[in-house]
C-alpha positions as a printed NumPy array, in Angstrom:
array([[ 14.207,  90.12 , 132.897],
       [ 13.398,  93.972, 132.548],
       [ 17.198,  94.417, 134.209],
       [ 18.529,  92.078, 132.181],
       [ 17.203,  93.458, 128.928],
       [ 18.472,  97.283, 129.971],
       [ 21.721,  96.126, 131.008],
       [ 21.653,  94.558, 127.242],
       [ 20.747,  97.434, 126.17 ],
       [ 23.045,  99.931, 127.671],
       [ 26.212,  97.376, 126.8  ],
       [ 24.838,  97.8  , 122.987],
       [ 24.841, 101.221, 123.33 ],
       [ 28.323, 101.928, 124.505],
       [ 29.823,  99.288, 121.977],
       [ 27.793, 101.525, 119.248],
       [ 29.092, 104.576, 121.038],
       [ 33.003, 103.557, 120.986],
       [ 32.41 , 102.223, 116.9  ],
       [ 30.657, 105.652, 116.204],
       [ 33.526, 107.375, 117.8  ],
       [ 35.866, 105.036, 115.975],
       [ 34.458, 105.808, 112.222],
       [ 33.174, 109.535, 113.141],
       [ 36.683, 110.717, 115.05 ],
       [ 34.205, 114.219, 116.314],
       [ 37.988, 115.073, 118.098],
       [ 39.867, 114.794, 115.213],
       [ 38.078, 117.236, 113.209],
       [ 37.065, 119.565, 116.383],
       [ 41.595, 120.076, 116.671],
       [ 41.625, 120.326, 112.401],
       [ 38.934, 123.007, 112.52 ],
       [ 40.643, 125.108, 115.382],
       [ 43.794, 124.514, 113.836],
       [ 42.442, 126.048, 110.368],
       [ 42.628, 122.575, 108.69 ],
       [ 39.912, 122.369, 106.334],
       [ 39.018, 118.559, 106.2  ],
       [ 35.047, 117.335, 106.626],
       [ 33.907, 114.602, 108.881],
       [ 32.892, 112.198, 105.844],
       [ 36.438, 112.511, 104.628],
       [ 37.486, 111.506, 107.649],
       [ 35.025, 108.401, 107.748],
       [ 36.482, 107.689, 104.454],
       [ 40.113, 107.256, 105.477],
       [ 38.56 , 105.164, 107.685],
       [ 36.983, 102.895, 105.282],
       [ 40.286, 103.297, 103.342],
       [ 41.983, 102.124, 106.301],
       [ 44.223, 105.225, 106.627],
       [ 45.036, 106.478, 110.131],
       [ 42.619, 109.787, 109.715],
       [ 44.9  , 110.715, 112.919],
       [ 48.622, 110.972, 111.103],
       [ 46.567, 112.859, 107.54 ],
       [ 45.36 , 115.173, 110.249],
       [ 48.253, 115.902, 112.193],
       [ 50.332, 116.467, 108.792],
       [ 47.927, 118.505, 107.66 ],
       [ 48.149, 120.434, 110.467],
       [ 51.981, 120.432, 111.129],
       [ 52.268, 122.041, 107.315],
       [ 48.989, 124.746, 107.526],
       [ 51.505, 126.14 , 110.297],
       [ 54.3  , 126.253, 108.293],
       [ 52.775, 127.439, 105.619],
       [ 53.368, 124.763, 102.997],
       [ 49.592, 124.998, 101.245],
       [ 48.756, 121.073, 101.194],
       [ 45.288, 118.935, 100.802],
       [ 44.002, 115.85 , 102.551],
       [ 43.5  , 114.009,  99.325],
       [ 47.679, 114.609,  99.127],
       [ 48.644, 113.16 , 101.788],
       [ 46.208, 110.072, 101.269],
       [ 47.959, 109.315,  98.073],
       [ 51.45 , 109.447,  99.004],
       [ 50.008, 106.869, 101.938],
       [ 48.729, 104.622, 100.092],
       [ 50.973, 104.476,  97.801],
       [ 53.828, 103.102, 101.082],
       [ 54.987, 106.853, 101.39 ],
       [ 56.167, 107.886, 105.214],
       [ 53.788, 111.325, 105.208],
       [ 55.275, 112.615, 108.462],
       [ 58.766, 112.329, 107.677],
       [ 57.867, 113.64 , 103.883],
       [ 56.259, 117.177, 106.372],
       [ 59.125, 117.994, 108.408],
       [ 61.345, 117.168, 104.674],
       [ 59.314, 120.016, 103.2  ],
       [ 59.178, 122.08 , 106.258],
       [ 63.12 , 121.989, 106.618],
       [ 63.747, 122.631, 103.295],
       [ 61.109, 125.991, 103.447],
       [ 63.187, 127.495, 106.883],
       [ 66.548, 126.64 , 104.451],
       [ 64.994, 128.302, 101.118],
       [ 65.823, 125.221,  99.342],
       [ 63.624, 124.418,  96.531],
       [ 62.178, 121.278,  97.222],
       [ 58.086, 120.907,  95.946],
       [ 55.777, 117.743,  97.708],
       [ 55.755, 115.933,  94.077],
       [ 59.98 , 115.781,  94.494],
       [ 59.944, 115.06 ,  98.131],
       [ 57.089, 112.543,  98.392],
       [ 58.946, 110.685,  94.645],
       [ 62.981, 111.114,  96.827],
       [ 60.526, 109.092,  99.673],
       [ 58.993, 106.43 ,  97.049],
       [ 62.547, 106.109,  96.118],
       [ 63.647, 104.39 ,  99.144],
       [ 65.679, 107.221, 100.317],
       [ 65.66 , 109.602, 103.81 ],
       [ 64.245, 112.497, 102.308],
       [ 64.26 , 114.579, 106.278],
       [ 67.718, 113.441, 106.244],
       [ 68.892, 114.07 , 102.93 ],
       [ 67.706, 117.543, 103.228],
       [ 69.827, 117.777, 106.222],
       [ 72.415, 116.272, 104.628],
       [ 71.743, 119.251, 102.187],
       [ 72.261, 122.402, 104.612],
       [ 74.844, 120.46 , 106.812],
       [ 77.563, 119.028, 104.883],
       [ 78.217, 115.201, 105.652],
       [ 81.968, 114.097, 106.353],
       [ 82.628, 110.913, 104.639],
       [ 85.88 , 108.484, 105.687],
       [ 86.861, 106.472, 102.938],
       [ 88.561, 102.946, 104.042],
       [ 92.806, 102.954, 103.654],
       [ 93.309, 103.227, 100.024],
       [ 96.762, 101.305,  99.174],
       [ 98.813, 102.405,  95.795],
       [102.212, 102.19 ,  94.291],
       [104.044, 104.987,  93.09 ],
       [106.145, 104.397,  90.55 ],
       [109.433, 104.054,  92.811],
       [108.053, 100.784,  93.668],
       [107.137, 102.204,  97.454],
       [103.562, 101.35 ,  98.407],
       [101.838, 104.422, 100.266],
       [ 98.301, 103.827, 102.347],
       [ 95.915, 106.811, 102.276],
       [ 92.952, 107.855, 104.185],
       [ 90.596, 110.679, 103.212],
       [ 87.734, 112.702, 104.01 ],
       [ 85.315, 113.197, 101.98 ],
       [ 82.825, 116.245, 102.25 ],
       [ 79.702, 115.549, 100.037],
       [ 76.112, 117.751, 100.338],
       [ 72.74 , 115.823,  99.181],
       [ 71.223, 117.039,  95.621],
       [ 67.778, 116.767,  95.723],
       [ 67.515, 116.787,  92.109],
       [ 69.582, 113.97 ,  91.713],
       [ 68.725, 111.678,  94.713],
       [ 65.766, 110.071,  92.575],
       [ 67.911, 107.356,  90.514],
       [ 71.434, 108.487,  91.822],
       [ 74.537, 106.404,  93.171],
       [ 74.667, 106.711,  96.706],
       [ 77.99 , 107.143,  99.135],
       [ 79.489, 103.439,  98.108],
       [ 80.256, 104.706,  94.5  ],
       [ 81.542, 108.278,  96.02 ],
       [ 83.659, 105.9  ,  98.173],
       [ 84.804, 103.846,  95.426],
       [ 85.092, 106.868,  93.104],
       [ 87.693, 108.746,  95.628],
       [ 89.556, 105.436,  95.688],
       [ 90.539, 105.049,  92.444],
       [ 91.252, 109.01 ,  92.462],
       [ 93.645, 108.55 ,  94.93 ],
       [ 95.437, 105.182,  93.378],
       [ 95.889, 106.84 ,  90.289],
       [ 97.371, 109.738,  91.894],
       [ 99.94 , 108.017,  93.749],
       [100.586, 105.883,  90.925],
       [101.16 , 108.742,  88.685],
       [103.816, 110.489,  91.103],
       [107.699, 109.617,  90.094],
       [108.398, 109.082,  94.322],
       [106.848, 108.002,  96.402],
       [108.627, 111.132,  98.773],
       [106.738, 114.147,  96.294],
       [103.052, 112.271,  97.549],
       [104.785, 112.5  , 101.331],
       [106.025, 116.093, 100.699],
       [102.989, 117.24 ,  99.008],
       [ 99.521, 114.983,  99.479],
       [ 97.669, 118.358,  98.725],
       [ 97.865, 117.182,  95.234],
       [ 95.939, 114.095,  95.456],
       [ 92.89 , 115.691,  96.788],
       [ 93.396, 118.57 ,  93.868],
       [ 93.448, 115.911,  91.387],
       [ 91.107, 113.72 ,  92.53 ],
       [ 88.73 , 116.575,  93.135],
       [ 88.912, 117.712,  89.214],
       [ 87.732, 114.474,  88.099],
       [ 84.466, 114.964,  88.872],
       [ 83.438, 112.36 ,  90.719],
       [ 80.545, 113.496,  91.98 ],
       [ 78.758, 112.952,  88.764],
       [ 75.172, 110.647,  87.827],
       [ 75.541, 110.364,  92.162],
       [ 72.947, 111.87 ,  94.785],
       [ 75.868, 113.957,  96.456],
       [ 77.77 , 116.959,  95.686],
       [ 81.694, 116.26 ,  96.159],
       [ 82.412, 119.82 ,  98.297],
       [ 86.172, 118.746,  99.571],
       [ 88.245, 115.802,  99.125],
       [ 91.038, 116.215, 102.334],
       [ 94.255, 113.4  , 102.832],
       [ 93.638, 112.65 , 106.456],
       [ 96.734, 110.409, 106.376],
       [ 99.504, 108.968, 104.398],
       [101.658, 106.166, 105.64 ],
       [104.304, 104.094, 104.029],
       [103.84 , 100.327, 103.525],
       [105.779,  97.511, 101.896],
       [108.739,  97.65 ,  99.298],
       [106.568,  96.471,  96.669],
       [109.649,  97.429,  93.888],
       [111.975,  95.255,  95.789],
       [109.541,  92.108,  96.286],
       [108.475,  92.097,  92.717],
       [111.947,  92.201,  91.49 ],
       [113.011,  89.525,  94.235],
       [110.002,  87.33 ,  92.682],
       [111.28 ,  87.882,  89.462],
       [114.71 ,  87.125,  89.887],
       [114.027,  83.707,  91.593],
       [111.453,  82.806,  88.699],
       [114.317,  83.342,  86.698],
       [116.375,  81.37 ,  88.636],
       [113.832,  78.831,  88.753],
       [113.68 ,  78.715,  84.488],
       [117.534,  78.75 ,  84.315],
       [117.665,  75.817,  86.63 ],
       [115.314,  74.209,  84.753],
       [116.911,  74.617,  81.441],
       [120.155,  73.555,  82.925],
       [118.845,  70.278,  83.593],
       [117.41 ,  69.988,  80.325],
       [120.821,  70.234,  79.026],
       [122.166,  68.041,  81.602],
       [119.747,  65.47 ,  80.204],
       [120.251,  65.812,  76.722],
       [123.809,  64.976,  77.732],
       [123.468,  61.9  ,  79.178],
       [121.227,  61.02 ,  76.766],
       [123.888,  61.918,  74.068],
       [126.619,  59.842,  76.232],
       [124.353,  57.277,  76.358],
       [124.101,  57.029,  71.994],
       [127.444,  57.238,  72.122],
       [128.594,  54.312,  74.238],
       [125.504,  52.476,  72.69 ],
       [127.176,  53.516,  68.719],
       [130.477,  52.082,  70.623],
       [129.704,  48.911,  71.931],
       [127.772,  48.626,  68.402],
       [131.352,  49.238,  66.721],
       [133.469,  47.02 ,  68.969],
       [130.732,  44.191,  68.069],
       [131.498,  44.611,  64.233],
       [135.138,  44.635,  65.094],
       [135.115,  41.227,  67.444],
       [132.376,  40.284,  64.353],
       [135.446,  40.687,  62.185],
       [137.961,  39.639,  63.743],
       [136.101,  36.229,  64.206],
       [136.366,  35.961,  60.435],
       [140.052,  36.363,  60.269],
       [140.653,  32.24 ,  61.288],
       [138.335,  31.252,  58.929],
       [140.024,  33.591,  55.616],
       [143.32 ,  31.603,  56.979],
       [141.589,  28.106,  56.787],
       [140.357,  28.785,  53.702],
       [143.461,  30.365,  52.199],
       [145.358,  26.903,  53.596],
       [142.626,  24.702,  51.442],
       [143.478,  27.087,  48.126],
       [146.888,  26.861,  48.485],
       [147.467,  30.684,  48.749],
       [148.908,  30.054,  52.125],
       [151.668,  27.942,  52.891],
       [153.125,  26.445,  56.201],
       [156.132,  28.377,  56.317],
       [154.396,  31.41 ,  55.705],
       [151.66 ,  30.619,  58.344],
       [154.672,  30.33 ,  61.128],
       [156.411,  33.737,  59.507],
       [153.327,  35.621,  60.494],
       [153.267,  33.886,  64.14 ],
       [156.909,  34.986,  64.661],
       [155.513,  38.729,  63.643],
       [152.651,  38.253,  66.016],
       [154.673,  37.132,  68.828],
       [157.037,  39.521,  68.275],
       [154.934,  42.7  ,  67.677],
       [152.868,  41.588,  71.182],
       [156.426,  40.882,  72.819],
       [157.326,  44.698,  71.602],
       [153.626,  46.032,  72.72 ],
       [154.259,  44.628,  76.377],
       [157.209,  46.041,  77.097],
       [155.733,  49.717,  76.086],
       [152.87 ,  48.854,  77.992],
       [150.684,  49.642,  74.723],
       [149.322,  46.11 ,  74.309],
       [147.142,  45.805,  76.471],
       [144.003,  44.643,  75.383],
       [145.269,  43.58 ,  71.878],
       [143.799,  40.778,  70.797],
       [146.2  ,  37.709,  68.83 ],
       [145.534,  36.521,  65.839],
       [145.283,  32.861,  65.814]])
């Protein structure tokens, strides 16, 4: 039992060795002393208790105390907690110190809030990034499309990077430069023979401003000739016009036939009113033979006239279709 009971006790006091190790880090602050860090072993037991790696504050702290960049634990602890990436926030502010840009913790540590690669922007800031925009297609005014690639050479401003466009609207920016360049040009040839002049007139626009970069050099990488876009569009045209003459031929053609049609309707209508009349014509006689105002002889006179005028109209060959009045 007396084993048993030391064995106990010696596991108890290695687990209370390993937890006193884990809240009192006696290593950490041995290296932060010797490395001129001034930081205390209850503030490291309260990053701890904060549940802030007392390990990466440290190690910051240390990194910067040898670059001379004066900063405190309490710093650092903020910018942690508040989803900052401390480390990458040092070698920002170191960089920017062996550069002599002007770049204080508050600016770096709100450029990292931001979302953004503050290490990399300040890079970005003492090397020059080369940009490719995507083939830009325009239309100068000779109808001839042209297809244009450029490089763009932007540095990072670190005064600007908190609430600036990034490289999409620099992108997008150069594009339309370049469309209205080549849509401006008379020929399509003058953009061939001289493409110097997009970049010098996209470059005066300004582009560059309310964005995180700094436009340095706008260069035509290439410039090729596309499609006849002149020609098509006029071919286009030409058969839509085709298209509405056609059309308004055959509206003509129908209001023809429609207007042949009335008329052989208003003719059949007339030829009814003559057959009408002529139906009326046996019945005058009839009646003229009951008045008296006709007589026999008379009646046989103007059958000798009929036979005689339809005797004359056959041999001419203009009787045909005459009709005899009985």
């Amino acid at each position: 039992m007396q084993e048993l009971g030391f064995i106990f006790i010696v596991f108890i006091c290695i687990i209370g060795f390993f937890m006193f190790m884990y809240f009192v880090p006696v290593g950490l602050w041995v290296t932060a002393i010797f490395s001129g860090v001034r930081v205390s072993i209850g503030q490291l037991i309260g990053m701890r208790l904060r549940k802030i790696p007392p390990s990466i504050i440290v190690n910051s702290l240390i990194t910067a105390t040898k670059a001379g960049i004066p900063l405190t634990p309490s710093d650092l602890e903020t910018h942690y907690l508040a989803g900052g990436d401390v480390p990458n926030v040092i070698k920002a502010l170191i960089s920017a110190d062996k550069a002599n840009i002007n770049l204080s913790f508050k600016q770096a540590t709100a450029i990292d809030l931001a979302g953004r690669n503050v290490f990399e922007a300040v890079q970005i800031s003492v090397n020059p990034k080369v940009i490719n925009t995507p083939k830009v297609a325009a239309v100068a005014a000779d109808g001839i499309q042209l297809i244009a690639i450029a490089r763009v050479t932007v540095r990072a401003s670190l005064a600007q990077l908190v609430g600036g466009a990034g490289e999409e609207t620099i992108l997008a920016r150069v594009g339309e430069g370049i469309v209205t360049s080549i849509g401006s040009a008379a020929s399509h040839k003058e953009v061939l023979a001289n493409p110097d002049k997009i970049s010098k007139l996209v470059l005066s626009r300004g582009l560059d401003a309310g964005t995180a970069f700094e436009i340095l050099s706008i260069d035509i990488a290439d410039v090729d000739v596309g499609a006849n876009i002149g020609a098509k569009l006029q071919t286009d045209q030409a058969a839509a016009d085709l298209r509405v003459a056609e059309a308004r031929a055959e509206e003509r053609r129908a209001m023809a036939v429609a207007v042949e049609q009335e008329m052989k309707a208003k003719a059949q209508e007339a030829r009814a009113k003559v057959i009408e009349a002529e139906a009326e014509i046996p019945k005058s006689i009839a009646q003229a033979f009951l008045n008296g105002n006709l007589g026999v002889m008379d009646y046989y006179k103007m059958q000798n006239v009929q036979a005689d005028t339809e005797m004359r109209n056959s041999i001419s060959g203009s009787g045909k279709g005459s009709t005899p009045i009985k």
